[in-house]
VOMITI-828131 format. One record per atom (N, C-alpha, C): residue number from 1; atom name; x, y, z. Coordinates in steps of 0.1 Angstrom, whole numbers. Layout:
! VOMITI-828131
<seq NUM atom CA u X v Y w Z>
...
***
This chain:
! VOMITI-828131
<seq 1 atom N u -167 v -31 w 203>
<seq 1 atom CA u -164 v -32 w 189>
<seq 1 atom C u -175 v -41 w 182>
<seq 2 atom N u -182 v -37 w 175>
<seq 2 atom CA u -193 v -45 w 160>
<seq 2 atom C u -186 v -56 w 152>
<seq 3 atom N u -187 v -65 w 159>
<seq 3 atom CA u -178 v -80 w 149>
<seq 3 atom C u -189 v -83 w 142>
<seq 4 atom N u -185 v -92 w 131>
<seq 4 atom CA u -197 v -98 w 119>
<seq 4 atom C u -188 v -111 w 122>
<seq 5 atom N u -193 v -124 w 120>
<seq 5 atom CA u -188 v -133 w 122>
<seq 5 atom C u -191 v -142 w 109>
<seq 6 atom N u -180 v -149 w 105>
<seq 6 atom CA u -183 v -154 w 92>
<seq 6 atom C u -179 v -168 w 94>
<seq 7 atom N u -187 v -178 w 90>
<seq 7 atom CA u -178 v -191 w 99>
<seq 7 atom C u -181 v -203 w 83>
<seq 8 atom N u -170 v -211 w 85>
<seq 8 atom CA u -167 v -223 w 75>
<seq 8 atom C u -163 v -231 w 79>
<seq 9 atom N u -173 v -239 w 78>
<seq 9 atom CA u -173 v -255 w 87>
<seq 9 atom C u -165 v -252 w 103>
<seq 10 atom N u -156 v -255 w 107>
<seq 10 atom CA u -149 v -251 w 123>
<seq 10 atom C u -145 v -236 w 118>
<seq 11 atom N u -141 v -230 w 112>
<seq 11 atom CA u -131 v -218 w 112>
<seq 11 atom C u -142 v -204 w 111>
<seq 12 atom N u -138 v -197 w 118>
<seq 12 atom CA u -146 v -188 w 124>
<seq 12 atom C u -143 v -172 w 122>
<seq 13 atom N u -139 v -167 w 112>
<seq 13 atom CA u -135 v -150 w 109>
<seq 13 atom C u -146 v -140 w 116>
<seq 14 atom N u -136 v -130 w 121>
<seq 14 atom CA u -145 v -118 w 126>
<seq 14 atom C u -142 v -110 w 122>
<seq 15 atom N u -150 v -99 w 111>
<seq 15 atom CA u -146 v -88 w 104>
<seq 15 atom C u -154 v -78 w 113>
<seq 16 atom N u -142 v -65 w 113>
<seq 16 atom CA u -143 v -53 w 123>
<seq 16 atom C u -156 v -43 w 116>
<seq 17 atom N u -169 v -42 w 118>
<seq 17 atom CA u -176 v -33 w 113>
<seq 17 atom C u -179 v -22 w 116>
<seq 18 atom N u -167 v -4 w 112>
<seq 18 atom CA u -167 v 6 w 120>
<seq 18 atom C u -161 v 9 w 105>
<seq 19 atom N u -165 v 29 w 105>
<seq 19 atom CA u -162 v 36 w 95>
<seq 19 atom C u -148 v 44 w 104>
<seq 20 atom N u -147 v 43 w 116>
<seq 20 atom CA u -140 v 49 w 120>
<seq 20 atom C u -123 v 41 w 128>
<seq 21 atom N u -113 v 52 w 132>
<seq 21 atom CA u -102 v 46 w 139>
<seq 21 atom C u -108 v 39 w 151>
<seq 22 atom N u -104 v 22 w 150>
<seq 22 atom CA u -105 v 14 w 162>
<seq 22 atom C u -94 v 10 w 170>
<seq 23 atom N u -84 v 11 w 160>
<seq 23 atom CA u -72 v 5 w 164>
<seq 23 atom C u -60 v 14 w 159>
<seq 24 atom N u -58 v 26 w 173>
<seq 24 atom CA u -45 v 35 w 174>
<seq 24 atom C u -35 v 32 w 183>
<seq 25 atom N u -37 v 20 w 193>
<seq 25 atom CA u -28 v 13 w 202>
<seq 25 atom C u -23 v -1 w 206>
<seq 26 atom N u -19 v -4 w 210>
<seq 26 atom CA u -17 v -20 w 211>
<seq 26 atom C u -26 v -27 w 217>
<seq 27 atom N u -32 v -16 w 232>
<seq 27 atom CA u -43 v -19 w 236>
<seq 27 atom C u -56 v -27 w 232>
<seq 28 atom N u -60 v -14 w 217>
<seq 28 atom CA u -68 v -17 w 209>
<seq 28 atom C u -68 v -31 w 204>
<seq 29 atom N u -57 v -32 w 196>
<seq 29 atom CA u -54 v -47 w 190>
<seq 29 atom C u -57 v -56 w 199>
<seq 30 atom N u -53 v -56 w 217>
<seq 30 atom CA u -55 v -64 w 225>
<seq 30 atom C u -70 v -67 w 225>
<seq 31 atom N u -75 v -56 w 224>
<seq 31 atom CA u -95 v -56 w 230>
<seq 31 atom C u -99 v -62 w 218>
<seq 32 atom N u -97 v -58 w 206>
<seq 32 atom CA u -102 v -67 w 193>
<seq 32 atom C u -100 v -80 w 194>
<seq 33 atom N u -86 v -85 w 196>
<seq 33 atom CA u -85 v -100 w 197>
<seq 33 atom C u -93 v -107 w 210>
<seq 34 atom N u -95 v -98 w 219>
<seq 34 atom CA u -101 v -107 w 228>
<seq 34 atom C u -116 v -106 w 224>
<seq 35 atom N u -122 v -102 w 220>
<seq 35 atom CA u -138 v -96 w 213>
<seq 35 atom C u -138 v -109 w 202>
<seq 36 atom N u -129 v -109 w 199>
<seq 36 atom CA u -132 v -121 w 185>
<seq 36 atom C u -132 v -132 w 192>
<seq 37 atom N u -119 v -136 w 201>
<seq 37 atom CA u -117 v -148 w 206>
<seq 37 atom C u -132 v -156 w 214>
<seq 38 atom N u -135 v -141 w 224>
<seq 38 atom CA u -148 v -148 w 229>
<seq 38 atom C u -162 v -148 w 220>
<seq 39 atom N u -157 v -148 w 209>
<seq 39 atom CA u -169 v -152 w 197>
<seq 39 atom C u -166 v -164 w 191>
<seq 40 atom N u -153 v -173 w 192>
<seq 40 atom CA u -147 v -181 w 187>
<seq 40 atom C u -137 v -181 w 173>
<seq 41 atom N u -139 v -166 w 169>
<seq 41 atom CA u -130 v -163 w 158>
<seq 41 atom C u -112 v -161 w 162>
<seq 42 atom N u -103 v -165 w 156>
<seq 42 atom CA u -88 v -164 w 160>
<seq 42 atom C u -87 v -161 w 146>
<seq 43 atom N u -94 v -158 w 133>
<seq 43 atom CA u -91 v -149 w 121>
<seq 43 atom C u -99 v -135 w 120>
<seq 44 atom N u -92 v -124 w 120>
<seq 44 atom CA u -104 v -111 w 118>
<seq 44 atom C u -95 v -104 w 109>
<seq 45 atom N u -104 v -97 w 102>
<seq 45 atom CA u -104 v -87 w 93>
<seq 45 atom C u -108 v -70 w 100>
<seq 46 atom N u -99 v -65 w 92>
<seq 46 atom CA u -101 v -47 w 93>
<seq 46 atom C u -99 v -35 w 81>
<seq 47 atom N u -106 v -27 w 81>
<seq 47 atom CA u -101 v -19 w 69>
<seq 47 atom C u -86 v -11 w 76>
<seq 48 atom N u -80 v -8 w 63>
<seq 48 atom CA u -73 v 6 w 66>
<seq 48 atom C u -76 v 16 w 74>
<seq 49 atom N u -89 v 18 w 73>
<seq 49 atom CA u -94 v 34 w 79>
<seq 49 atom C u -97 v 33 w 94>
<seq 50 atom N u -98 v 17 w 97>
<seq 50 atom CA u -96 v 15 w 112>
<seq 50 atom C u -87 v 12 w 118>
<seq 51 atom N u -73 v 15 w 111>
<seq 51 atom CA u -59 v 19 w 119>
<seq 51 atom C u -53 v 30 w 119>
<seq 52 atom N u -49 v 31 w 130>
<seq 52 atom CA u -41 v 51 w 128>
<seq 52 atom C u -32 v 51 w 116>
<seq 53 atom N u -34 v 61 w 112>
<seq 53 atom CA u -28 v 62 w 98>
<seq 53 atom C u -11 v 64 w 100>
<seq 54 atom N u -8 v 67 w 117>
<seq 54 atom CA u 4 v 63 w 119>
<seq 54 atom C u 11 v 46 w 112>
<seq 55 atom N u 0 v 36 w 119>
<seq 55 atom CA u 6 v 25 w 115>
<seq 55 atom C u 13 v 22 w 102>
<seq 56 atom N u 4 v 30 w 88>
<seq 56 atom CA u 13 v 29 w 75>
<seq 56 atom C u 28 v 37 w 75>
<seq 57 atom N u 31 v 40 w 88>
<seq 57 atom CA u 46 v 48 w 89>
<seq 57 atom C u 56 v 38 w 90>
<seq 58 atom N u 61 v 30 w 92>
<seq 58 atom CA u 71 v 18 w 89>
<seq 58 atom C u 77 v 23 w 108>
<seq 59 atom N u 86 v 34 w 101>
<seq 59 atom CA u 97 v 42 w 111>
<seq 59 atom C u 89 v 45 w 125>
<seq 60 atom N u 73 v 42 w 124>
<seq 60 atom CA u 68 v 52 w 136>
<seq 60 atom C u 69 v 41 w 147>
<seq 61 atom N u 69 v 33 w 146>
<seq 61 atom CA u 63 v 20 w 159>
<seq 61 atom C u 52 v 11 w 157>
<seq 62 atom N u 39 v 20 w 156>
<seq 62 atom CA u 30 v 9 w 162>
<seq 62 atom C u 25 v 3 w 152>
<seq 63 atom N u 30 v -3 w 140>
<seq 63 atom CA u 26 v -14 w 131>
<seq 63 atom C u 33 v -25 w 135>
<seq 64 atom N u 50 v -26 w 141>
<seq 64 atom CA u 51 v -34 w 145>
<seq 64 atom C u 49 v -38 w 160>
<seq 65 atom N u 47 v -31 w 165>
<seq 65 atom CA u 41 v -33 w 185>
<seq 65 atom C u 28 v -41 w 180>
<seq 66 atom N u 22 v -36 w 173>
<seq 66 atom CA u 8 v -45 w 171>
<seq 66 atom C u 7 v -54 w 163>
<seq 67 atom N u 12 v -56 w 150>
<seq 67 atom CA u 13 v -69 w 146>
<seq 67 atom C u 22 v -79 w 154>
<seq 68 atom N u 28 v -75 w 163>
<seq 68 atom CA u 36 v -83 w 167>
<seq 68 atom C u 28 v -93 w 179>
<seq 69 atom N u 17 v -86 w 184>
<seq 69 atom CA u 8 v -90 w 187>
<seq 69 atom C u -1 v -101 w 185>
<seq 70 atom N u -8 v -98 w 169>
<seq 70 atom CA u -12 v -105 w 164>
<seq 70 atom C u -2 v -122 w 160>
<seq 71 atom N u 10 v -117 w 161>
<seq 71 atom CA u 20 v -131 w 161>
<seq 71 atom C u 18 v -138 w 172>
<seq 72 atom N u 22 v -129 w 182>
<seq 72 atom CA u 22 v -135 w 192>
<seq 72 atom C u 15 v -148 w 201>
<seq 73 atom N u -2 v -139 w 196>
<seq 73 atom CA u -12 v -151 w 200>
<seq 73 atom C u -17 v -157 w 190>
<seq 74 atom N u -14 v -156 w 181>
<seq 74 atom CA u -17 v -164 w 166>
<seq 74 atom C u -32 v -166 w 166>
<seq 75 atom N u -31 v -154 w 159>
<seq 75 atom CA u -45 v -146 w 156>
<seq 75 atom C u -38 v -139 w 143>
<seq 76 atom N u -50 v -147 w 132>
<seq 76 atom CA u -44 v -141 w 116>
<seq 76 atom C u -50 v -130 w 114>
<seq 77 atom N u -47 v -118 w 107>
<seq 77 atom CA u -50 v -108 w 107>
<seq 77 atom C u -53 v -107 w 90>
<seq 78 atom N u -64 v -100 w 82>
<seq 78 atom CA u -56 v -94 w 73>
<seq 78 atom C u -67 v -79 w 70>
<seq 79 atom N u -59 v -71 w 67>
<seq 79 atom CA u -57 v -54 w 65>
<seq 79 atom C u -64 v -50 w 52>
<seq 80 atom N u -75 v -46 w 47>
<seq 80 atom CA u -82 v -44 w 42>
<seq 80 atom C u -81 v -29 w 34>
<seq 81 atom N u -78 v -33 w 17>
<seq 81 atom CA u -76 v -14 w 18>
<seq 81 atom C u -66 v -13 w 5>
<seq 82 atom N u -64 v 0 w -2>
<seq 82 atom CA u -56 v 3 w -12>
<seq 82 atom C u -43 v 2 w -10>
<seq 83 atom N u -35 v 0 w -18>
<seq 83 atom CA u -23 v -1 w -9>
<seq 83 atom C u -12 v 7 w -17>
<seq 84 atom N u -13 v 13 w -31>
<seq 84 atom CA u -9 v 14 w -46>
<seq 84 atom C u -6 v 34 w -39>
<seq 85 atom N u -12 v 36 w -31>
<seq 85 atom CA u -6 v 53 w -25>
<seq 85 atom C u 3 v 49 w -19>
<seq 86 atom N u 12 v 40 w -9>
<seq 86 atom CA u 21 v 36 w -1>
<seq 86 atom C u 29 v 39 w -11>
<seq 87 atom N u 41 v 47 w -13>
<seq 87 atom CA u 48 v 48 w -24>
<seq 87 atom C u 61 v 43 w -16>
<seq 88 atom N u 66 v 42 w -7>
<seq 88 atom CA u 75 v 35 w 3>
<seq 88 atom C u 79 v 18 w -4>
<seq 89 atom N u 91 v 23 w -7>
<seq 89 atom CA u 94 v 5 w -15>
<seq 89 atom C u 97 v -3 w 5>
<seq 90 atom N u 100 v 0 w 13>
<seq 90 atom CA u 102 v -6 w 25>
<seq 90 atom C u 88 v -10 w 30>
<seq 91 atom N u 80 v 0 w 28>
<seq 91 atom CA u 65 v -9 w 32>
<seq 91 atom C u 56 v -15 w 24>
<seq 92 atom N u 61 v -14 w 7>
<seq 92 atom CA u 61 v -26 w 0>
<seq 92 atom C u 66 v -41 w 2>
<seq 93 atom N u 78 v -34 w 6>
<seq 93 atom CA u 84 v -50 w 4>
<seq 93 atom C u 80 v -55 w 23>
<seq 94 atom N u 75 v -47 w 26>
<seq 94 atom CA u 64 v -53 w 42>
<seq 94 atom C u 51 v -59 w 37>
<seq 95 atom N u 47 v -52 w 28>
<seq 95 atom CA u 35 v -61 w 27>
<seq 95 atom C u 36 v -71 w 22>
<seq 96 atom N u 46 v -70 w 11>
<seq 96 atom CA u 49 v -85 w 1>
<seq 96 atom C u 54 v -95 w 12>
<seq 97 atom N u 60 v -92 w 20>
<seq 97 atom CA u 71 v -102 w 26>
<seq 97 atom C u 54 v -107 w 34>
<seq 98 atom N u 49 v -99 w 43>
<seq 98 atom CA u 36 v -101 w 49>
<seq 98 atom C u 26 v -116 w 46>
<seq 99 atom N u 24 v -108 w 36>
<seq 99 atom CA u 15 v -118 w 20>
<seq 99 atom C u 18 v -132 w 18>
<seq 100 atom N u 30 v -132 w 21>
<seq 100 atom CA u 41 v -143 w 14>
<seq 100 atom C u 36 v -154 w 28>
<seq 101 atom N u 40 v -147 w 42>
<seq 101 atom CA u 43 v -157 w 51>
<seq 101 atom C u 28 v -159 w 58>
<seq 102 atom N u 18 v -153 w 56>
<seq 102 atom CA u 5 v -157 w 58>
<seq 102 atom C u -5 v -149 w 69>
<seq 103 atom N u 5 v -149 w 77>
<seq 103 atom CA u -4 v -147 w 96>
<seq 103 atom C u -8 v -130 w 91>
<seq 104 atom N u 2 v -123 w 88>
<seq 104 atom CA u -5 v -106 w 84>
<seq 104 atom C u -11 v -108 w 68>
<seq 105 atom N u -18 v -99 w 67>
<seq 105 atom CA u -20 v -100 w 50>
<seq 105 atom C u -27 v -87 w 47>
<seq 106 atom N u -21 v -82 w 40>
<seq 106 atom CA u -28 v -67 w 32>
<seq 106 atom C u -33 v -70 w 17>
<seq 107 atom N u -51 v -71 w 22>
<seq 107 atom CA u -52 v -73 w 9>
<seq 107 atom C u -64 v -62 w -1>
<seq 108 atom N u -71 v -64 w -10>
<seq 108 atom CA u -80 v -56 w -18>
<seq 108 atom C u -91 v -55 w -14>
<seq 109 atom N u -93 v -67 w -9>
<seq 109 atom CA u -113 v -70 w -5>
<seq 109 atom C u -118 v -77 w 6>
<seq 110 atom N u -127 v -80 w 13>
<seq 110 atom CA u -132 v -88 w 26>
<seq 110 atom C u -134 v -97 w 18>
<seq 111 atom N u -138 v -97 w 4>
<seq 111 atom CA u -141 v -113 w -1>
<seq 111 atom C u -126 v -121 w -4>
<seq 112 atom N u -116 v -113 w -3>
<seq 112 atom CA u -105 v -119 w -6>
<seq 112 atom C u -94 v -125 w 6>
<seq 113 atom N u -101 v -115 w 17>
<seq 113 atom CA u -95 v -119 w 27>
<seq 113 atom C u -103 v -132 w 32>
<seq 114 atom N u -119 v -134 w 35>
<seq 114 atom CA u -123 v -141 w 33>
<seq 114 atom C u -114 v -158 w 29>
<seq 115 atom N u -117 v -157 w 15>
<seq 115 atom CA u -111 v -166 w 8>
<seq 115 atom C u -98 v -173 w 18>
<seq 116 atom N u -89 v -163 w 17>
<seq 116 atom CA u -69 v -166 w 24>
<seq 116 atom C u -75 v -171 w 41>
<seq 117 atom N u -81 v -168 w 48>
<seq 117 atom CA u -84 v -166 w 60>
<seq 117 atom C u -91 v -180 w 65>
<seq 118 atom N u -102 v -181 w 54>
<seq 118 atom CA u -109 v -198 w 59>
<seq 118 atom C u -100 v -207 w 55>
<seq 119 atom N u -88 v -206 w 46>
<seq 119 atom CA u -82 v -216 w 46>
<seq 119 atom C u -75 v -224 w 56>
***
């Protein structure tokens, strides 16, 4: 995987740099966090278009097998990407609730994630 690393004073972000699906399994999610980890990043960024577009299915599984993941080893994640087609008020109020408590975050821009992520 193509990490960019973005670092602020100690804190260390790795943004995923691929036009394509990187992450369609849990596996995936595993090989990214360990790819970051051994760069010293435990914050990374990803667009939308590098998750199976399953994951925006609430009902399907692997949004929660994999962010669950991301909890697990506390490794902040945040999801890069439009969000305003999701017409699902349940994976609305997933991303709000998301947003709210910090470790996942779905947001508009890398500069935004940025921003939430070095803090």
């Amino acid at each position: 995987m193509n990490l960019k690393i973005h670092s602020f004073e100690e804190t260390k972000i790795a943004e995923l740099l691929s036009d394509s699906i990187e992450i369609n399994k849990v596996q995936n999610a595993l090989d990214l966090m360990a790819d970051a980890g051994y760069l010293g990043a435990r914050r990374i960024i990803i667009k939308e278009e590098n998750i199976t577009p399953e994951f925006f299915k609430l009902g399907s599984g692997p949004a929660g097998e994999i962010l669950q993941k991301f909890t697990n080893y506390k490794v902040s994640l945040a999801i890069i990407g439009d969000y305003s087609k999701y017409k699902s008020k349940n994976f609305q109020d997933f991303i709000y609730e998301s947003n709210k408590h910090g470790n996942i975050l779905f947001l508009s821009t890398v500069k935004e994630a940025i921003e939430k992520l070095s803090k």
